[in-house]
N, C-alpha and C positions, 0 to 999 in steps of 0.2 A: 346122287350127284352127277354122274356118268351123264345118265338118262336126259337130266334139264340141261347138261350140257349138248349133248347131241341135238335134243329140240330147240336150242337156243341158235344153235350152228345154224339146220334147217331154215330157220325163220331168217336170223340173218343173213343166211346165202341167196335167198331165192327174194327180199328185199331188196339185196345188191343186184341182183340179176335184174329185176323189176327198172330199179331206177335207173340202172344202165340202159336199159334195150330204151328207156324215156328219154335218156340223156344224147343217143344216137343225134337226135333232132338239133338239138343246141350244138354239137361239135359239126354237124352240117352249115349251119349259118357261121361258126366261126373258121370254118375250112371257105367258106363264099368270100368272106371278108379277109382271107390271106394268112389266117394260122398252119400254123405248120402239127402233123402231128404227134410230133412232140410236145406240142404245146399242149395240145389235147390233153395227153398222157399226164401231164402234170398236174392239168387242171384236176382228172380223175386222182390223180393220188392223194390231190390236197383236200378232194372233197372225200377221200376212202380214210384218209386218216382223222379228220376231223370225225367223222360218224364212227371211227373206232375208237379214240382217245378220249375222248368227252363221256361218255357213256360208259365207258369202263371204269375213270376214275370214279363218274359218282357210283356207278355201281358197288365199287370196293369201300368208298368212302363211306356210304350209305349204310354196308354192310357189317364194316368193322365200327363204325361209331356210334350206328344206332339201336341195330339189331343185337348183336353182339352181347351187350348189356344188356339187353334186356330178356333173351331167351336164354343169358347166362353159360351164352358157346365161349368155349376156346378158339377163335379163329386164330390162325398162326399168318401177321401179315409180314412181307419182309419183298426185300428187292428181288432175290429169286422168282418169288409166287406172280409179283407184276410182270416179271421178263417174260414168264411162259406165258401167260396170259395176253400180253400183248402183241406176242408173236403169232400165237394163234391165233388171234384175231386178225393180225395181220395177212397168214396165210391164208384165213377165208378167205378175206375180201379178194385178195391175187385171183385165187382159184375160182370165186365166183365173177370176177371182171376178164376174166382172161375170153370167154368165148366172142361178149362185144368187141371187146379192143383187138381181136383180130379180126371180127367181122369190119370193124372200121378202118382197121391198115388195109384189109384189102379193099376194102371199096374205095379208099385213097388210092391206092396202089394200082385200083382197074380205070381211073379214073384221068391214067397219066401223069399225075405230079405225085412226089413223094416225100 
C-alpha cells in the first residue's frame, strides 16, 4: 500500500509540475489583459482542487463500492480516512505548485507591477 502510494504521489507531483510550467503561458495573457496575481493564484487553486477532489471521491467511491465486494476486503471507510487523504493530496499539489508560483511572482514582481 505504502509503495502505490508513493508512485501515485510521484505521478501526481510531476503531472502538477507538468501542467504548471504549461499553465505559465495562460497567467502571462491574463497578466497582459490586467489580472492581478492574485488572481492567478486562485485560478491555480481552483484548478488544484478540482483535479484533487474529483478523483479522489471516485476513487474511494469506486473502491469502497465496487471492489470492496467483490474481492471480499474489509475497507474501513469513515471521515477520518477522507481528511487525511485529502490533506495529502492537498499538500502535493501546494508542494509540487510552489516552484511555478514563485517563478511567476517573480517574474510579475521583475516585471514592476505587483
Amino acid at each position: 500500500g505504502f509503495f502505490v502510494m508513493i508512485l501515485s504521489a510521484v505521478g501526481i507531483g510531476s503531472a502538477n509540475i507538468y501542467i504548471g510550467n504549461n499553465q505559465i503561458r495562460s497567467f502571462a495573457i491574463n497578466f497582459i489583459c490586467g489580472a492581478k496575481w492574485s488572481d492567478c493564484l486562485a485560478i491555480d487553486i481552483i484548478r488544484n482542487t478540482c483535479i484533487t477532489v474529483i478523483p479522489t471521491f471516485l476513487g474511494i467511491t469506486v473502491s469502497y463500492v465496487i471492489f470492496a465486494p467483490i474481492m471480499d476486503a474489509d475497507l474501513e471507510f469513515n471521515y477520518v480516512n477522507l481528511c487525511v487523504v485529502m490533506v495529502f493530496m492537498m499538500i502535493l499539489f501546494a508542494v509540487s505548485s510552489l516552484p511555478y508560483i514563485i517563478k511567476l511572482r517573480n517574474t510579475k514582481s521583475n516585471n514592476g507591477s505587483t
